[in-house]
C-alpha positions in Angstrom: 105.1 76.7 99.1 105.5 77.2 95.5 108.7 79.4 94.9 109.0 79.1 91.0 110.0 82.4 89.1 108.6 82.9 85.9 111.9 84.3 84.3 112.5 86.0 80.9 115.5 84.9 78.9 118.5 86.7 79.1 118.9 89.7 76.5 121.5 92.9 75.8 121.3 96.0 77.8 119.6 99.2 76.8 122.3 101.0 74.2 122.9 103.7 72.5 120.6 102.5 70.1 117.7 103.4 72.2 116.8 107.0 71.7 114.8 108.5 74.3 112.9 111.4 73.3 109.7 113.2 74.3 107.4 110.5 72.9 109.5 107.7 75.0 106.9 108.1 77.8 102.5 109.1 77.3 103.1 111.6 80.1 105.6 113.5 82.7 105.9 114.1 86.6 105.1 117.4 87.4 108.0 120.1 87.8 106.9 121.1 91.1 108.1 118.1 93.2 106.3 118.4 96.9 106.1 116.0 99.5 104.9 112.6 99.0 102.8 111.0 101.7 104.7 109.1 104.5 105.1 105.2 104.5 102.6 104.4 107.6 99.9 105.5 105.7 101.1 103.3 102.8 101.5 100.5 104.4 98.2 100.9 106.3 96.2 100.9 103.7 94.8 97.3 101.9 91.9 98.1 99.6 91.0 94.4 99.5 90.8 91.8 102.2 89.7 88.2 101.5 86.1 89.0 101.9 85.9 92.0 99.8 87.2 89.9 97.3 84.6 86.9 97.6 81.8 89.7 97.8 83.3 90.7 94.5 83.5 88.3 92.7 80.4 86.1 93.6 77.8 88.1 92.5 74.6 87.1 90.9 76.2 88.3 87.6 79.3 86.4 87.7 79.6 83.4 85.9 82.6 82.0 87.7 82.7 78.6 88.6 86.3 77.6 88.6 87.2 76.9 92.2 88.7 79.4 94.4 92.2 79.8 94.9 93.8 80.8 98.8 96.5 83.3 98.1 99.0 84.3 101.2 100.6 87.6 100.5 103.2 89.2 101.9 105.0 89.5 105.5 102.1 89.7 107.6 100.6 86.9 105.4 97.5 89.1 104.2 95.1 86.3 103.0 93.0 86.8 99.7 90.9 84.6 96.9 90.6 84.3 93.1 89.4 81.8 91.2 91.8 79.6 89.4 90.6 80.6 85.8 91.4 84.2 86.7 94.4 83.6 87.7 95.7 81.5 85.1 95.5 84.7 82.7 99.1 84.9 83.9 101.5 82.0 82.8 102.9 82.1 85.9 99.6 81.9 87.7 98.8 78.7 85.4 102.1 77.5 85.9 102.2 77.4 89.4 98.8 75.5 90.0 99.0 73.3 87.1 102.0 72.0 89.8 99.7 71.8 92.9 97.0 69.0 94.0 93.9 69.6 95.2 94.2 69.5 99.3 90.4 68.2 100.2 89.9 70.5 102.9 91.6 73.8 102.1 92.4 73.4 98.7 95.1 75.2 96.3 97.7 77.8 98.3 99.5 80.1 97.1 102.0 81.6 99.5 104.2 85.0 98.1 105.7 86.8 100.8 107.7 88.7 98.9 104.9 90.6 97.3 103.4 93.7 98.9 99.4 93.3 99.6 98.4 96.8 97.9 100.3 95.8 94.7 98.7 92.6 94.7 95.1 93.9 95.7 95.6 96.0 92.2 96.5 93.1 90.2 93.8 91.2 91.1 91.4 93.9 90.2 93.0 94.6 87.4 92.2 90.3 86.8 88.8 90.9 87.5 88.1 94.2 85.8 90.5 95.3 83.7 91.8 98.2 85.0 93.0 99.2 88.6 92.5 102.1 91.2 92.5 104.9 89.6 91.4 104.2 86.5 93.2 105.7 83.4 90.2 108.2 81.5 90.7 109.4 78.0 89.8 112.9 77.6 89.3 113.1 74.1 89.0 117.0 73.8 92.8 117.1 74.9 93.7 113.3 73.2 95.3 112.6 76.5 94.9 109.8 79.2 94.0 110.8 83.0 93.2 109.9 86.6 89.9 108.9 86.9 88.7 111.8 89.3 89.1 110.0 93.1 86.3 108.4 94.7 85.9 110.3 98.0 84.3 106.8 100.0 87.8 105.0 99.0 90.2 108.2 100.0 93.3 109.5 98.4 95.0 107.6 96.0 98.5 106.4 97.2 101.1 107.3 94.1 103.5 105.4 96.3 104.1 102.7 98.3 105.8 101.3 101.4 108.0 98.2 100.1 109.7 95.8 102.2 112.6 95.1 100.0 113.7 99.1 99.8 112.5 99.8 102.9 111.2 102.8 101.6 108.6 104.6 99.3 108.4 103.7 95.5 105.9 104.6 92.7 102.8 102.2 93.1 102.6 101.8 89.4 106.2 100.8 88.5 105.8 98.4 91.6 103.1 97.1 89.2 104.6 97.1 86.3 107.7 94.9 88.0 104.9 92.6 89.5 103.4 91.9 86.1 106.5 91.5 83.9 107.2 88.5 87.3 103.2 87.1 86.2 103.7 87.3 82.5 100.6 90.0 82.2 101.9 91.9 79.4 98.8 94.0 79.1 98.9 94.5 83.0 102.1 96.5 81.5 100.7 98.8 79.0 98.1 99.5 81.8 101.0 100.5 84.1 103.0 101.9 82.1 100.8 104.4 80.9 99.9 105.5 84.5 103.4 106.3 85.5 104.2 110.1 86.1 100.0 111.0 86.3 100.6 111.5 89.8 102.2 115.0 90.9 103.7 116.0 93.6 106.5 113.4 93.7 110.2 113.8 95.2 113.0 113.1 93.5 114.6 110.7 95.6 111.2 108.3 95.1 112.2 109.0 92.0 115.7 107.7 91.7 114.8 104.9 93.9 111.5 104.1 91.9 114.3 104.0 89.2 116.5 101.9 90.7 113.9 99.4 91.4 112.6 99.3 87.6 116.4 98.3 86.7 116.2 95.9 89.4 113.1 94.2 88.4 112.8 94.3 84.2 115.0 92.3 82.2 117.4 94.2 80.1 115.6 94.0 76.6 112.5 95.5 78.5 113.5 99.1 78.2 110.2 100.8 78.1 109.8 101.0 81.8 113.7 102.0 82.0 113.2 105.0 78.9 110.7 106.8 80.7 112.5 107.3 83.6 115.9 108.3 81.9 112.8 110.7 79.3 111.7 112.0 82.7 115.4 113.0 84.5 116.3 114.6 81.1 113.2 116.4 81.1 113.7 117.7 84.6 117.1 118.2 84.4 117.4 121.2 85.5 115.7 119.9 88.8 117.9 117.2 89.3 121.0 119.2 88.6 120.3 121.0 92.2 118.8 117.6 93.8 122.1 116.5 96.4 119.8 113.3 95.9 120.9 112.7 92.7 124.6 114.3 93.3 124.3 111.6 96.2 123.4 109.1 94.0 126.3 110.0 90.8 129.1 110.2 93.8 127.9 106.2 94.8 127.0 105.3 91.5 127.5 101.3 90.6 124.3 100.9 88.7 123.3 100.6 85.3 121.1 103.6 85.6 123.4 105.5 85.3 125.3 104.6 82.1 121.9 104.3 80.5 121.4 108.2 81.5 125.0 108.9 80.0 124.4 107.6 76.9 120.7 108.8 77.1 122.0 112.2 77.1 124.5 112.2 74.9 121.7 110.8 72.3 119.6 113.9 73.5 122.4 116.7 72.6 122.9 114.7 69.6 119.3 115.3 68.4 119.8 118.6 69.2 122.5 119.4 67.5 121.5 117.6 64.0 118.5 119.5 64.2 120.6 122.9 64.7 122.7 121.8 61.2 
């Protein structure tokens, strides 16, 4: 089992110097926060399997002939297949079977059980086709990026997802934002990133623990990630102000997060009021 973490190098925390202002983030949750959809469905759902992915990826069209690479993800060890030149788009990826030797009869293995198989069914089609489920559309007439419209043969698209090590619901797309800043996908980021907050309908405790999980999981000069969630709270303030969630959350406090939204604040009244003189 290969358990080498491709790790960033140490850096400072996110400071005062970081302003976080409307253009922190491409877009916003939606005010109205509903119910989000319950974790059984989320962790139900796989949208690839180790066939699907073969059927994929061996077309006539493909041009592929790097061999193909065993990957066993997850708890319940979901099994899937890339080939190795795919994969090694991510350093980590390269890193990792650069170390290995051919086995003869089952070849390279790759086991991760600490990732979740939905996040890593996205990453490989992001791999293989640039983009993941749902796809990010530019409307040019409004010079803003949306949801592809949702294919009705694949279902609803999850905006969260079960995860193991929360034991509880985050937002899909910062899970994969955290998953590529682990592989070294930088553009895998921007992708991410610019997804978060198009889904509505979110609660506020995903929120603050879809928060939590992005300080968890980025390295502190990676503040991007971090900024539009402390953009989005200060945005919908006035909805967190009457969450007992986030009073919840203050009252235990301990994290980063939290400083980071003091001093985000205090940067945000400070706008204010030098645009008022």
């Amino acid at each position: 089992m290969y358990s080498k973490r491709f790790d960033p190098p140490p850096s400072k925390s996110f400071s005062k110097g970081h302003k976080v202002s409307k253009s922190s983030t491409n877009t916003s949750f939606s005010k109205n926060y509903g119910v989000s959809k319950t974790r059984h469905d989320s962790r139900r759902r796989l949208t690839t399997s180790m066939s699907q992915q073969m059927d994929a990826t061996m077309s006539p069209d493909s041009n592929l002939t790097s061999s193909i690479v065993t990957l066993i993800i997850g708890r319940d060890q979901r099994i899937f297949a890339a080939h190795e030149d795919v994969l090694c788009a991510s350093p980590w990826f390269q890193q990792a079977l650069s170390d290995q030797y051919m086995d003869p009869q089952n070849g390279k293995r790759i086991h991760l059980p600490d990732d979740e198989p939905e996040i890593f069914s996205s990453v490989l089609e992001y791999l293989y086709k640039g983009d993941y489920y749902p796809r990010l559309i530019h409307n040019k007439r409004r010079n803003s990026w949306e949801i592809e419209q949702l294919d009705e043969e694949r279902g609803s698209s999850e905006a969260t997802v079960y995860h193991h090590a929360v034991d509880g619901d985050i937002l899909k797309d910062t899970v994969i934002y955290c998953t590529a800043e682990k592989y070294g996908m930088e553009e895998l980021k921007r992708v991410a990133l610019r997804k978060q907050g198009l889904q509505s309908g979110i609660q506020c405790s995903t929120i603050l623990a879809s928060a939590r999980y992005a300080y968890s999981n980025t390295p502190d000069t990676d503040s991007k990630l971090r900024a539009h969630y402390l953009a989005l709270i200060i945005r919908s303030r006035s909805t967190f102000k009457r969450s007992g969630t986030m009073q919840l959350e203050m009252y235990n406090g301990g994290t980063q997060l939290f400083f980071d939204l003091f001093v985000a604040l205090c940067n945000h009244v400070d706008d204010i009021s030098s645009s008022a003189s």
